[in-house]
C-alpha positions as CSV (number, residue, x, y, z in Angstrom):
1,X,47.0,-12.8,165.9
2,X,47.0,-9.7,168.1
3,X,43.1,-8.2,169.5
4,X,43.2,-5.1,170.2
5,X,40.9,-2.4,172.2
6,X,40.8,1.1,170.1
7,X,38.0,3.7,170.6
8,X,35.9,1.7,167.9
9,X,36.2,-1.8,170.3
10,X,37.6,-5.0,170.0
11,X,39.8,-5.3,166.9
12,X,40.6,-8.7,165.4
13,X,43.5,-7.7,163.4
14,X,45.8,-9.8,161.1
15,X,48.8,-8.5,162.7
16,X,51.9,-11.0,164.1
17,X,54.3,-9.9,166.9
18,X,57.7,-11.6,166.4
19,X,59.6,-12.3,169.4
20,X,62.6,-13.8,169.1
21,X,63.9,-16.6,171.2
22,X,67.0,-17.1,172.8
23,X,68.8,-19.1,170.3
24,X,67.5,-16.8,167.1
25,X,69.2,-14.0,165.3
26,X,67.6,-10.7,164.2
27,X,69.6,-11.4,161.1
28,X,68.3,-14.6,160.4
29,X,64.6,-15.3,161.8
30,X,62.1,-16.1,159.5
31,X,59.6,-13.3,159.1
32,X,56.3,-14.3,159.3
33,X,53.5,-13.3,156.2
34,X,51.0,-10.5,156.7
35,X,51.3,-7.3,159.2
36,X,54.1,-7.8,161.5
37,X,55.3,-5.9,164.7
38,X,59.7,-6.6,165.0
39,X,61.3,-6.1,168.0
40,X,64.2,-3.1,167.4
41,X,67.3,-5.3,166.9
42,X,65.5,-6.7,163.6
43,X,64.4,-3.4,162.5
44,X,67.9,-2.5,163.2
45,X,69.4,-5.8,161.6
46,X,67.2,-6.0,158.0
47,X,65.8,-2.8,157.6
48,X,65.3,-2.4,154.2
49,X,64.1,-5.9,153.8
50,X,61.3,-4.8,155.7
51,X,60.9,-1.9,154.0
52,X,60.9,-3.4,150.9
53,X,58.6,-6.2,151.7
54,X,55.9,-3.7,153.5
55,X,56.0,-2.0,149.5
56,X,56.2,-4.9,147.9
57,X,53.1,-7.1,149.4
58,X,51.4,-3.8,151.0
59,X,51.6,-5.7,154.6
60,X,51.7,-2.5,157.4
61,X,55.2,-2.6,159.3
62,X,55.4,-1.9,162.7
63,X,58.0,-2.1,165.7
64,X,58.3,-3.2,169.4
65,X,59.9,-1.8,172.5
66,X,61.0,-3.8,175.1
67,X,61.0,-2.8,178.6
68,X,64.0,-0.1,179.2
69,X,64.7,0.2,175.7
70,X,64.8,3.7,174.1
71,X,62.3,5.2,171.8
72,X,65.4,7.3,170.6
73,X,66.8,3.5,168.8
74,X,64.1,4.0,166.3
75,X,63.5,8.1,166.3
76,X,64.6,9.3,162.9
77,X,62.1,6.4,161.5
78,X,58.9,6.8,162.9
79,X,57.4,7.9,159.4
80,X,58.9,3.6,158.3
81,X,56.1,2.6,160.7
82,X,52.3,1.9,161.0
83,X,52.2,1.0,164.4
84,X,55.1,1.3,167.5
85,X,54.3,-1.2,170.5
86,X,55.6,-1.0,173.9
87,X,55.9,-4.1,176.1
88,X,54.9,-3.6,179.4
89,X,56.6,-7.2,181.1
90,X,55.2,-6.8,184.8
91,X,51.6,-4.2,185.6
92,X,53.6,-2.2,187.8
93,X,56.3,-1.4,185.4
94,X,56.0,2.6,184.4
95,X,58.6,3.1,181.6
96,X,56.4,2.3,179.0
97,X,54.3,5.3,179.8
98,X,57.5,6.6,179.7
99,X,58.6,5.6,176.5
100,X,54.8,6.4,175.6
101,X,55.4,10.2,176.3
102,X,58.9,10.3,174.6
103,X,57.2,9.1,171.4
104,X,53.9,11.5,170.8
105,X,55.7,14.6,172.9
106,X,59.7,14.8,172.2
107,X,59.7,13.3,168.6
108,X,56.3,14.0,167.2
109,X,55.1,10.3,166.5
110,X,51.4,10.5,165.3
111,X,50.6,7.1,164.4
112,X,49.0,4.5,166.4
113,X,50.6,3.5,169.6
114,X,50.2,0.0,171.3
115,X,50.8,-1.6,175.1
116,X,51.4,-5.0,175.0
117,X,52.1,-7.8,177.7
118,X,51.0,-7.4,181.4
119,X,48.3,-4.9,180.7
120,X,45.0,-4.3,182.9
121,X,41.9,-2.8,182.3
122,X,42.1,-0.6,184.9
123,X,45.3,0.6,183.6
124,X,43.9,1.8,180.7
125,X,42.9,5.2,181.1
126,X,46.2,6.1,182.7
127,X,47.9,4.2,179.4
128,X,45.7,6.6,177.2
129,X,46.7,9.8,178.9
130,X,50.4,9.1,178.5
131,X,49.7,8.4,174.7
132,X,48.6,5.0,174.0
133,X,45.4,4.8,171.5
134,X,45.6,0.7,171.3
135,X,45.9,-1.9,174.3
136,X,46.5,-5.7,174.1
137,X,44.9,-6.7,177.8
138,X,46.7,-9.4,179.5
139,X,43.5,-11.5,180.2
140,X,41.6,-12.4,177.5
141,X,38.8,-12.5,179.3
142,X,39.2,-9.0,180.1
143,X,39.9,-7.9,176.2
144,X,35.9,-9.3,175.6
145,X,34.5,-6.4,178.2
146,X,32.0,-4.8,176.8
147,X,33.9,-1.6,175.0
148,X,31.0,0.9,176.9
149,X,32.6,-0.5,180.5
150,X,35.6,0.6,179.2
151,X,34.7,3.7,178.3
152,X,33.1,4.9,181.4
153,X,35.7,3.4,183.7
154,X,38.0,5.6,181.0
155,X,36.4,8.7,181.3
156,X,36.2,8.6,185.6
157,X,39.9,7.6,185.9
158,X,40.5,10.3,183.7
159,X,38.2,13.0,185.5
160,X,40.2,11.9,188.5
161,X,43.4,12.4,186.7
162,X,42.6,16.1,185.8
163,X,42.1,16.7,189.7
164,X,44.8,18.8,191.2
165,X,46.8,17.1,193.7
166,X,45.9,18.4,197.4
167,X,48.8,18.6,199.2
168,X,48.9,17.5,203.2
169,X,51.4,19.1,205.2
170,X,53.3,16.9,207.5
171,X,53.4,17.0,210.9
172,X,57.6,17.1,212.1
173,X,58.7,14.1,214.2
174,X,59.3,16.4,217.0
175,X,55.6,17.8,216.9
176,X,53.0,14.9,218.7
177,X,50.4,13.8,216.1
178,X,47.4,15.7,216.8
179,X,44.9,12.9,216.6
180,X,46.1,9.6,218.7
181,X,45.8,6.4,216.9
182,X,43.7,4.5,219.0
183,X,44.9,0.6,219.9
184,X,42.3,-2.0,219.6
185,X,42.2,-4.0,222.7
């Protein structure tokens, strides 16, 4: 079970991410009961037996992409989904913001938009202005903040953001620096 930090606060949802181990198939994993988020080889692999089964049993279907992995795989069936996740393995990886960007700019997707994995609180706002509306922190510790710190961390990261960058010239290697580094002694 997946809690997640929207705009409203801590969500407790019913939701189940799949991952599939080394010696598992798309084709042949079991598929859990209730909301479920796939990775894209088993959306690929069993399609309509997803689709079917979201119908059937009225369980939201969403899908996961991992690190490097194109949001173009699953373009032409964003409408199939309630949720997209992106996995973000390490803090420091970008292309999930990336990925993020692709998704609500290039192919329209309006629906809700998840980081998963290594995610901090402090990356939040920066997560949100690439597109993300739904984070997964990597401490749960973290994920029990109070919502308002989040919010007002939110809205100075993302004042700061806004900010036009103030570019410094640079001084050429031939020119001496105008201000001597002093040595400590």
């Amino acid at each position: 079970m997946l809690s997640l930090i929207k705009r409203e606060g801590v969500v407790f949802g019913a939701w189940k991410l799949l991952i599939l181990a080394e010696d598992q198939a798309a084709e042949s994993v079991r598929l859990p009961v209730g909301p479920l988020l796939v990775p894209v080889s088993v959306w690929h692999a069993r399609r309509r037996e997803l689709v079917e089964r979201e119908y059937a049993h009225g369980w939201p279907l969403g899908v996961w992409l991992a690190a490097g992995e194109s949001p173009r795989a699953i373009a032409d069936d964003l409408d199939d989904f309630s949720a997209v996740a992106v996995h973000f393995p390490k803090a420091i990886d970008g292309r999930g913001c990336f990925a993020a960007r692709l998704l609500r700019r290039r192919y329209g997707y309006r629906g809700e938009l998840r980081a998963f994995g290594e995610v901090l609180r402090e990356q939040v706002p920066y997560l949100r202005h690439s597109g993300f509306d739904a984070f997964t922190l990597s401490d749960d510790g973290k994920a029990r903040a109070p919502v308002g710190v989040l919010r007002s961390f939110d809205q100075r990261a993302l004042a700061q953001l806004r900010q036009p960058l103030r570019l410094v010239p640079r001084c050429p290697e031939s020119e001496p620096a105008r201000f001597p580094i002093a040595h400590a002694a």
